[in-house]
Biotite code that builds the C-alpha atoms (Angstrom):
import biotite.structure as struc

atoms = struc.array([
    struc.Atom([26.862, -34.482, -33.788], chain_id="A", res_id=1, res_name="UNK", atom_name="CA", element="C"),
    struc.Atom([26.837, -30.744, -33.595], chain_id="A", res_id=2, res_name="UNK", atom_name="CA", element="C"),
    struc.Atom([24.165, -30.306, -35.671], chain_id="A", res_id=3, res_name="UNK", atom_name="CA", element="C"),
    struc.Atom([22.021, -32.993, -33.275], chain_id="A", res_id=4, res_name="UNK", atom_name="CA", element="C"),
    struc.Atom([23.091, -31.000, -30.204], chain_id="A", res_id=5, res_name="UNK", atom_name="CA", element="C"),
    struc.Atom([21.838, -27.617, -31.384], chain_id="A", res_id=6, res_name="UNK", atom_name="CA", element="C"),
    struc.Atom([18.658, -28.964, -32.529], chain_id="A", res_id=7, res_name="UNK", atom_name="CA", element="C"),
    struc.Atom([18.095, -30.282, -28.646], chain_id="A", res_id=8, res_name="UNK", atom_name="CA", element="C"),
    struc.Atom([18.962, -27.081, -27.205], chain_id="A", res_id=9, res_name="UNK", atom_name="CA", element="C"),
    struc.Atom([16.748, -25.466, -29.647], chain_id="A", res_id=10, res_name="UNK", atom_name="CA", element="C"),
    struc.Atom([14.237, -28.015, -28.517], chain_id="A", res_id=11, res_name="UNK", atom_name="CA", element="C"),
    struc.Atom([14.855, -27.679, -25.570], chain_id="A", res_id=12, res_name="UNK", atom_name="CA", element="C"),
    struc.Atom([14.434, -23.847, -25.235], chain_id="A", res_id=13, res_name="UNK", atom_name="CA", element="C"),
    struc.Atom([11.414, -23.561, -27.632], chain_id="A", res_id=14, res_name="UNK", atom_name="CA", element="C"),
    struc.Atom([9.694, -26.571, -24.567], chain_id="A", res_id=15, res_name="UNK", atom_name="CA", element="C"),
    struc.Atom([10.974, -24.238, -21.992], chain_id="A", res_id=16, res_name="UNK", atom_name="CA", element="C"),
    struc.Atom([9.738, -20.940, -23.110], chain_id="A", res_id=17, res_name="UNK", atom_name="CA", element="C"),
    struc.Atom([6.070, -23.031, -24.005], chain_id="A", res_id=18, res_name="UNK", atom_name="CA", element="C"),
    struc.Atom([6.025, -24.142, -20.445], chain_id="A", res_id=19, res_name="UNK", atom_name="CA", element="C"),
    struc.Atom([7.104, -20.774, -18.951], chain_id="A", res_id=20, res_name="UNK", atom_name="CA", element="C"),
    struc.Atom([4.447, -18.827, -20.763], chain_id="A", res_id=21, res_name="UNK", atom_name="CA", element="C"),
    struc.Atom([1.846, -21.564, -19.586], chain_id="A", res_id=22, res_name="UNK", atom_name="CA", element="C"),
    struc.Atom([2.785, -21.240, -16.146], chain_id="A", res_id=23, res_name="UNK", atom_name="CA", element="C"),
    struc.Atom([2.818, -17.334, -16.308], chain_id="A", res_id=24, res_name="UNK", atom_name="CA", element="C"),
    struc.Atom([-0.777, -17.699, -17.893], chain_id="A", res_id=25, res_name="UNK", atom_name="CA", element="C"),
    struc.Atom([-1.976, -19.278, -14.428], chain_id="A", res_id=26, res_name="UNK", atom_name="CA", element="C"),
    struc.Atom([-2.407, -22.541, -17.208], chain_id="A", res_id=27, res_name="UNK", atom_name="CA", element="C"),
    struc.Atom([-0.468, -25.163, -15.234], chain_id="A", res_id=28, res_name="UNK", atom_name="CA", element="C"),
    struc.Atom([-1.296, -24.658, -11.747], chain_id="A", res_id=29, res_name="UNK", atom_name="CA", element="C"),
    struc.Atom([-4.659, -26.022, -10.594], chain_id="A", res_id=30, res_name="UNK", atom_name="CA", element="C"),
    struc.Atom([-6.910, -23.364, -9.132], chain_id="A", res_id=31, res_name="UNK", atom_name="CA", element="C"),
    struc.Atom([-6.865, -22.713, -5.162], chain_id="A", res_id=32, res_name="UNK", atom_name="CA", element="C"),
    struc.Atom([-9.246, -24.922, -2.948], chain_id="A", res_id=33, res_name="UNK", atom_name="CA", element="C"),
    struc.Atom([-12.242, -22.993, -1.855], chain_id="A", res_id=34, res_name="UNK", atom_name="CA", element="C"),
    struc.Atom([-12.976, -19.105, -3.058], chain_id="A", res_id=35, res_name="UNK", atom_name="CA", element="C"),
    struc.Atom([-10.027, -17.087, -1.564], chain_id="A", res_id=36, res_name="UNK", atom_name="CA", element="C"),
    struc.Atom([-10.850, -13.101, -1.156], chain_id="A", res_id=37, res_name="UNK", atom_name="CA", element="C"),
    struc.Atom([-8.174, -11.081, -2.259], chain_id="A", res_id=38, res_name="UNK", atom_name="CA", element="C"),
    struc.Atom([-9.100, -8.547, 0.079], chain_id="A", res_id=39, res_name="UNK", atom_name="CA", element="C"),
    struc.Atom([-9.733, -11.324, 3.387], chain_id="A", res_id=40, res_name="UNK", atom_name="CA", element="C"),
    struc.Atom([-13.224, -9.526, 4.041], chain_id="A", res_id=41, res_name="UNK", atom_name="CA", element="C"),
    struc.Atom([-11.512, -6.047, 5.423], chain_id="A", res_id=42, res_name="UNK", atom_name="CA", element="C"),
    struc.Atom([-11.430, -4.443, 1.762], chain_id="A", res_id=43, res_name="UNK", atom_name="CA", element="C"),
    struc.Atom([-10.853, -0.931, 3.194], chain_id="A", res_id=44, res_name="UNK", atom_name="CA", element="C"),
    struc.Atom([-8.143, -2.102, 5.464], chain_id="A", res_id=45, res_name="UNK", atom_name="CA", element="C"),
    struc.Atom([-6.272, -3.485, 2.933], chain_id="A", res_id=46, res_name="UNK", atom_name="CA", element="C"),
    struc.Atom([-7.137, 0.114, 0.381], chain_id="A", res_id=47, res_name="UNK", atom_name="CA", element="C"),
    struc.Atom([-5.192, 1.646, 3.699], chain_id="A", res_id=48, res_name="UNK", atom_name="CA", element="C"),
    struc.Atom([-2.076, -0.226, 3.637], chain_id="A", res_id=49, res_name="UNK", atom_name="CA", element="C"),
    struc.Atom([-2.139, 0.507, -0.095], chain_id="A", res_id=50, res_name="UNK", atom_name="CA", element="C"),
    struc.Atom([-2.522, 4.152, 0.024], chain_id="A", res_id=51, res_name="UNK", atom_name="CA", element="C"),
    struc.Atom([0.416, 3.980, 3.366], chain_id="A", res_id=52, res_name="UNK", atom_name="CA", element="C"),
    struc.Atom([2.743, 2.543, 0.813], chain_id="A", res_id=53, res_name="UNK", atom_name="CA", element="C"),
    struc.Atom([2.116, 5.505, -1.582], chain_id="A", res_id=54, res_name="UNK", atom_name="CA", element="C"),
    struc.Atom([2.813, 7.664, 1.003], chain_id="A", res_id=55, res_name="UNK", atom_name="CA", element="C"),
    struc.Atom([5.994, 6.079, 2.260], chain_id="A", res_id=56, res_name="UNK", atom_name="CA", element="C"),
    struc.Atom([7.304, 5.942, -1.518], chain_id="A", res_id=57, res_name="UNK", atom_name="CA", element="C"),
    struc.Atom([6.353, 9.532, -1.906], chain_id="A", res_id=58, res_name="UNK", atom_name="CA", element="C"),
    struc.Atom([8.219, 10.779, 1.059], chain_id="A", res_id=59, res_name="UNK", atom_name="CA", element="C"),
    struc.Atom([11.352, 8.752, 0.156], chain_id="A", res_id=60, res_name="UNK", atom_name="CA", element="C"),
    struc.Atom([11.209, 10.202, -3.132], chain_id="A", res_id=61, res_name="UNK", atom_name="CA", element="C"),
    struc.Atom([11.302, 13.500, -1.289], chain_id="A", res_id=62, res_name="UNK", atom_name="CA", element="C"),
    struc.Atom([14.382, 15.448, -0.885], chain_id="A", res_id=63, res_name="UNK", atom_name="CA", element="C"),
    struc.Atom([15.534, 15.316, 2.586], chain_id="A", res_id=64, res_name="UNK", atom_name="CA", element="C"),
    struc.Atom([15.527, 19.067, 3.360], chain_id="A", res_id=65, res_name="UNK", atom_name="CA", element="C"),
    struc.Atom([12.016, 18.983, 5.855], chain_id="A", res_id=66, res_name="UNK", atom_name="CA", element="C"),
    struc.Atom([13.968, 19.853, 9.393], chain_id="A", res_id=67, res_name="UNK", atom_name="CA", element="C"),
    struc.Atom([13.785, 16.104, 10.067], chain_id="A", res_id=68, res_name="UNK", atom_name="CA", element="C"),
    struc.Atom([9.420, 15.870, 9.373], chain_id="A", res_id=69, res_name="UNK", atom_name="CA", element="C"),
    struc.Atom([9.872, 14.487, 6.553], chain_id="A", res_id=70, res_name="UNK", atom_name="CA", element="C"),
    struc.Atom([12.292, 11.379, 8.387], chain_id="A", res_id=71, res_name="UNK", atom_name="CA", element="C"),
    struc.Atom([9.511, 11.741, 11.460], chain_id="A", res_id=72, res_name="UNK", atom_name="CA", element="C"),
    struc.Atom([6.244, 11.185, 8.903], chain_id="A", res_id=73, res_name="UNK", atom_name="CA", element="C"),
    struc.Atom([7.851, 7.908, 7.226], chain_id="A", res_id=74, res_name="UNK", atom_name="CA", element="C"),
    struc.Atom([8.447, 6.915, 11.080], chain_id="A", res_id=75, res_name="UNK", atom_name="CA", element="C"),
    struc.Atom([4.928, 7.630, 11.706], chain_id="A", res_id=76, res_name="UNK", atom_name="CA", element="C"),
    struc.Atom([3.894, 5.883, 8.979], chain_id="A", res_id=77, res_name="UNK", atom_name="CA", element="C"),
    struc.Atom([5.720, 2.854, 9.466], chain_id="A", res_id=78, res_name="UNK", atom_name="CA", element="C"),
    struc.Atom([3.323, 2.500, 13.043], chain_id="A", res_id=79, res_name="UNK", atom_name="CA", element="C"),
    struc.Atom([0.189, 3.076, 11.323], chain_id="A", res_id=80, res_name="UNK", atom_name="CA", element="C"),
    struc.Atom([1.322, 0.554, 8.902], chain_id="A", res_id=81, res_name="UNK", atom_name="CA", element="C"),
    struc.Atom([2.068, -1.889, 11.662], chain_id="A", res_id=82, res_name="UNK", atom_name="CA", element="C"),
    struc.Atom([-1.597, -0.703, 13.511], chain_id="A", res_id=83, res_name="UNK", atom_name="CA", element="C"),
    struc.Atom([-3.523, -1.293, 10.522], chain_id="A", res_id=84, res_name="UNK", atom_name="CA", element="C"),
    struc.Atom([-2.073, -5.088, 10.169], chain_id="A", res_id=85, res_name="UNK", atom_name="CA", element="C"),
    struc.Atom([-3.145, -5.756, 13.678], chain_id="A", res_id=86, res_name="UNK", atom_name="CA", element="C"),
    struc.Atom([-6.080, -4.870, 12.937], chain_id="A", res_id=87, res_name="UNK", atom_name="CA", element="C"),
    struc.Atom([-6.002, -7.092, 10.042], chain_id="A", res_id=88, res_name="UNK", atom_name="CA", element="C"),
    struc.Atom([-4.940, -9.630, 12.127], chain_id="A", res_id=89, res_name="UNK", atom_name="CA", element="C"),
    struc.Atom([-7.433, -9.101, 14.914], chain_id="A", res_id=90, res_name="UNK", atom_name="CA", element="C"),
    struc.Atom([-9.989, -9.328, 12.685], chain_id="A", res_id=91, res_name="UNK", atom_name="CA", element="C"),
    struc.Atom([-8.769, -12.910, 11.230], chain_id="A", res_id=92, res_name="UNK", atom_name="CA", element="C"),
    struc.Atom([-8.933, -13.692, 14.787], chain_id="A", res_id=93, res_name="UNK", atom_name="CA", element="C"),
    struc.Atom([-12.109, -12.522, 15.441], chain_id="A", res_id=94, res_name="UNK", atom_name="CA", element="C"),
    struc.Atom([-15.190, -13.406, 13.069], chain_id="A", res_id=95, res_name="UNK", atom_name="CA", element="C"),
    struc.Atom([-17.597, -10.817, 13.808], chain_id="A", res_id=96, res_name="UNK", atom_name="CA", element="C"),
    struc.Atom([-14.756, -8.106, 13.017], chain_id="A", res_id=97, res_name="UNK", atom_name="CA", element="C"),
    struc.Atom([-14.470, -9.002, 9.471], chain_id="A", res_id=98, res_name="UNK", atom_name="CA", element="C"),
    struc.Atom([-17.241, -7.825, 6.668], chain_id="A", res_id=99, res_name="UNK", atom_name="CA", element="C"),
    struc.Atom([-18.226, -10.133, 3.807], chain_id="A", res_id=100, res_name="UNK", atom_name="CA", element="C"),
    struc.Atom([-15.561, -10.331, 1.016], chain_id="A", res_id=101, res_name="UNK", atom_name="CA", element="C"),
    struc.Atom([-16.257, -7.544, -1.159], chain_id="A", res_id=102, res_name="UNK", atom_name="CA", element="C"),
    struc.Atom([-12.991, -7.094, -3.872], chain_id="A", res_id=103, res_name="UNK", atom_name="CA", element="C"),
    struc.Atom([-10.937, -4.559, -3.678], chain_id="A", res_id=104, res_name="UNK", atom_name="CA", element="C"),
    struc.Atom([-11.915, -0.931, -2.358], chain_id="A", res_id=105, res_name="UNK", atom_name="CA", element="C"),
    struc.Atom([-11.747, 1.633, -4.855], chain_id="A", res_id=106, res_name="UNK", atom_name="CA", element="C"),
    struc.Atom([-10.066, 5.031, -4.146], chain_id="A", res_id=107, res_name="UNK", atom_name="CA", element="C"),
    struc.Atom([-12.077, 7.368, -2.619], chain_id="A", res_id=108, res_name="UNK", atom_name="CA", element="C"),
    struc.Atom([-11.807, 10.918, -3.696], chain_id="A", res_id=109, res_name="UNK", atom_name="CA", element="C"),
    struc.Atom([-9.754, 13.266, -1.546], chain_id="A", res_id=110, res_name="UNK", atom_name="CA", element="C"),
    struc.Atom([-9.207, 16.668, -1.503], chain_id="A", res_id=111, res_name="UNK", atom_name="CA", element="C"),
    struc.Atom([-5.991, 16.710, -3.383], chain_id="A", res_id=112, res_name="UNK", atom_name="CA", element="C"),
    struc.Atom([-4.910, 20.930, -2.768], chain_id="A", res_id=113, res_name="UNK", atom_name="CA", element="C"),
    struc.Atom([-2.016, 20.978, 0.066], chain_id="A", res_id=114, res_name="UNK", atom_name="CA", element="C"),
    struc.Atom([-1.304, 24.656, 1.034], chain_id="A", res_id=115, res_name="UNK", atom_name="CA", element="C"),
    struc.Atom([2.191, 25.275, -0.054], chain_id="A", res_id=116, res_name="UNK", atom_name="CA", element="C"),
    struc.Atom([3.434, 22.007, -1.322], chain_id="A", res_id=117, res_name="UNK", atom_name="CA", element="C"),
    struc.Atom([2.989, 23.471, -5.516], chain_id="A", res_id=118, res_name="UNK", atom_name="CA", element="C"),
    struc.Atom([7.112, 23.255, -5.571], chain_id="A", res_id=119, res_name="UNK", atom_name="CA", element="C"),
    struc.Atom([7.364, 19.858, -3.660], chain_id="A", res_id=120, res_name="UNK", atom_name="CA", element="C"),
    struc.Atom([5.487, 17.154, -5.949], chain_id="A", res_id=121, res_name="UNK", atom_name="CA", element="C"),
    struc.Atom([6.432, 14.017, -3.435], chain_id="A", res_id=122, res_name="UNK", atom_name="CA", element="C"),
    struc.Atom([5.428, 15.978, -0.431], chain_id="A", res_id=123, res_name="UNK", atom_name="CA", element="C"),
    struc.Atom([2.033, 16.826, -1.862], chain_id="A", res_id=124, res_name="UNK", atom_name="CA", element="C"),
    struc.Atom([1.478, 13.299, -3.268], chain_id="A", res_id=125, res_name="UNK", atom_name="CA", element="C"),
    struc.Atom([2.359, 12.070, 0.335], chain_id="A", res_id=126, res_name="UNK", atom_name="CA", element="C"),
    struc.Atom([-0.632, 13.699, 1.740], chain_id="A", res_id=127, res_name="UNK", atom_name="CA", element="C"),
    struc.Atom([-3.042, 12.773, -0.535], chain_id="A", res_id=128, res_name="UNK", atom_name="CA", element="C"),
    struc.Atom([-2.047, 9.434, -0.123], chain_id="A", res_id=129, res_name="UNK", atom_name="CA", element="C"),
    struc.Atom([-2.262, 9.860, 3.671], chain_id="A", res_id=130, res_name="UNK", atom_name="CA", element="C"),
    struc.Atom([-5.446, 11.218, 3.437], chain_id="A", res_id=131, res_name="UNK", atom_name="CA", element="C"),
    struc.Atom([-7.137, 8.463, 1.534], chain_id="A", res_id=132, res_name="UNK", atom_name="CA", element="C"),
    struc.Atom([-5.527, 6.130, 4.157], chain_id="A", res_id=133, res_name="UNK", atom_name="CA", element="C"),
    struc.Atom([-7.256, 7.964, 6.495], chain_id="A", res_id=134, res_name="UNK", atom_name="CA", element="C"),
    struc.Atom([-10.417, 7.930, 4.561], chain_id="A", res_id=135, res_name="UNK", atom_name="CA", element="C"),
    struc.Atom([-10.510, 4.520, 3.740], chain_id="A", res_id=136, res_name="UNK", atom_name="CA", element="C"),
    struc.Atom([-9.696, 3.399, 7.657], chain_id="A", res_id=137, res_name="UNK", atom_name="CA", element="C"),
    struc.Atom([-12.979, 5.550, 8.180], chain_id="A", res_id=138, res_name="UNK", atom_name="CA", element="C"),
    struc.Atom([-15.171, 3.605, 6.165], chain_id="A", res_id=139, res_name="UNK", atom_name="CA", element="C"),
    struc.Atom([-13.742, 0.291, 7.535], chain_id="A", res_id=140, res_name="UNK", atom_name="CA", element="C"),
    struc.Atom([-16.086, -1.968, 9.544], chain_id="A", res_id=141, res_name="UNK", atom_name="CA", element="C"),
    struc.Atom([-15.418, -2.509, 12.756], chain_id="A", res_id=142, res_name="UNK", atom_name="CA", element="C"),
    struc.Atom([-13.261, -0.995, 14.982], chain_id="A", res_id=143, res_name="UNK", atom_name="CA", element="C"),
    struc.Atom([-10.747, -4.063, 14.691], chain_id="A", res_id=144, res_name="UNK", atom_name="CA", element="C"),
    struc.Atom([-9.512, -4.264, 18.676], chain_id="A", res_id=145, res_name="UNK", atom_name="CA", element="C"),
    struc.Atom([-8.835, -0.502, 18.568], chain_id="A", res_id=146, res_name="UNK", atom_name="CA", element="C"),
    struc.Atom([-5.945, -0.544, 15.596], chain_id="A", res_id=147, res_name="UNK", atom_name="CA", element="C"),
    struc.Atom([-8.230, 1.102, 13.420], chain_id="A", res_id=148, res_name="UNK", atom_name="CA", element="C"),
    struc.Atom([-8.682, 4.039, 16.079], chain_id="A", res_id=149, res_name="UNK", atom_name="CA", element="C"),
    struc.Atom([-4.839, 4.224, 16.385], chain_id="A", res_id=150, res_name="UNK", atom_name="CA", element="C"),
    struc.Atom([-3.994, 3.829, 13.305], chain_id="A", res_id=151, res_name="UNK", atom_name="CA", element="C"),
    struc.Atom([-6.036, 6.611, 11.958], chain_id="A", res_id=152, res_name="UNK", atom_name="CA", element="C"),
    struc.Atom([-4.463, 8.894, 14.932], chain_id="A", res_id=153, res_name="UNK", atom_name="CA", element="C"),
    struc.Atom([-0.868, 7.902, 14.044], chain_id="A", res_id=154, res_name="UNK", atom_name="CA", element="C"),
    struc.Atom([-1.742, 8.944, 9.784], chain_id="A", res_id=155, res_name="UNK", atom_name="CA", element="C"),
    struc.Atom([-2.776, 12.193, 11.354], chain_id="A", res_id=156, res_name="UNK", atom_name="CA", element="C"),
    struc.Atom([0.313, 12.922, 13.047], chain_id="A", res_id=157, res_name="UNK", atom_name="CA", element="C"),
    struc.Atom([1.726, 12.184, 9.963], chain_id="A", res_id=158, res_name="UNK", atom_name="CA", element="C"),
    struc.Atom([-0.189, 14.484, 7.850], chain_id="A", res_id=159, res_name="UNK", atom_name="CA", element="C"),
    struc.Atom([0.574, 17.030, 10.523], chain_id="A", res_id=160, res_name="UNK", atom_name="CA", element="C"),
    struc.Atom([4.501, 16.172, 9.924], chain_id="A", res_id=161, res_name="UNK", atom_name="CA", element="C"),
    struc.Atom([4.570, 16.383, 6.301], chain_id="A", res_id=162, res_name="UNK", atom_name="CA", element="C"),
    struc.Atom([3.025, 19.176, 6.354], chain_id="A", res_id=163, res_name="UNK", atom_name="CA", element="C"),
    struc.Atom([5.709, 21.331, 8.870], chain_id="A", res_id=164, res_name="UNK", atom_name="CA", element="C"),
    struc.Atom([8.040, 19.488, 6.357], chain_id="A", res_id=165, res_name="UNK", atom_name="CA", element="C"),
    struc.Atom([6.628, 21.652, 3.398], chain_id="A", res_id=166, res_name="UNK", atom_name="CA", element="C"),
    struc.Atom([6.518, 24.594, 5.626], chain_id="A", res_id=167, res_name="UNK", atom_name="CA", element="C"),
    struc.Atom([10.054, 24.272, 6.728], chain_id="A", res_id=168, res_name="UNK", atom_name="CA", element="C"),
    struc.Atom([11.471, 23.490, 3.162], chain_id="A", res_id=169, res_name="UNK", atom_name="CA", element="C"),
    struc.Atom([9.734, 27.166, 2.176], chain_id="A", res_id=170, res_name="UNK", atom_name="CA", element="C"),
    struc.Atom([11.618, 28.937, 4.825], chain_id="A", res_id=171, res_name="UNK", atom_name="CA", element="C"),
    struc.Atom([14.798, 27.248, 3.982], chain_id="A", res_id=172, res_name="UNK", atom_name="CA", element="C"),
    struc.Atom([14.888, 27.407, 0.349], chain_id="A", res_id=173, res_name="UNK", atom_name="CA", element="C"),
])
């Protein structure tokens, strides 16, 4: 009998892994109805929210010793995050805001030198990732119900922050 029983869990597991790596293959789910655009039309919108994340990673990463900029930036970024989904979501609202589905943006080259920040990796990082927010919310279409306008302000600000982050971190080190 024990013999029996280990063969059926063996069984049983050998079944289980077969339909687990079919499943992880996309093999056992039937494909969605209609074409679905991984970007929903606003490919450089979505490239933004990307490229916010970085940013916010980066300045958590950061050690905390900015004079309270670096705490103010991930603030700041937080609202442009939440600007840059309205306009997302205007745009699903509104037809003649959103361009034809295109695949993801690629990232656009930035100017990746920030004065001072050679000694503070995550701080540096941060603003190049702000920057090609701010480049790819640019080249969006559409002004998307003015979150696109605000949004870009707010990653400014932000820039501006991280920034008197790296300065203060010189004086204080």
């Amino acid at each position: 009998m024990k013999k029996f029983s280990l063969v059926m869990k063996v069984g049983y597991s050998v079944v289980l892994a077969s339909s687990l790596a079919v499943a992880a293959c996309g093999g056992s789910s039937p494909p969605p109805a209609g074409p679905v655009a991984a970007d929903n039309g606003q490919p450089r919108m979505q490239a933004a929210l990307q490229a916010l994340g970085g940013a916010q990673a980066e300045l958590q990463a950061a050690e905390p010793n900015k004079g309270g900029h670096r705490e103010r930036a991930l603030e700041i970024i937080g609202k442009a995050q939440a600007e840059v989904q309205a306009g997302i979501d205007y745009a699903a609202q509104h037809p003649h805001e959103v361009g034809a589905a295109e695949g993801p943006a690629a990232p656009l080259p930035v100017d990746e030198e920030v004065p001072g920040a050679n000694t503070q990796p995550h701080m540096r990082a941060a603003v190049i990732q702000l920057r090609e927010a701010r480049k790819q919310l640019h080249d969006a279409e559409h002004d998307k119900g003015g979150h696109r306008k605000r949004a870009i302000e707010l990653i400014n600000e932000a820039i501006k922050q991280t920034r008197e982050g790296v300065i203060f971190a010189d004086k204080h080190e």
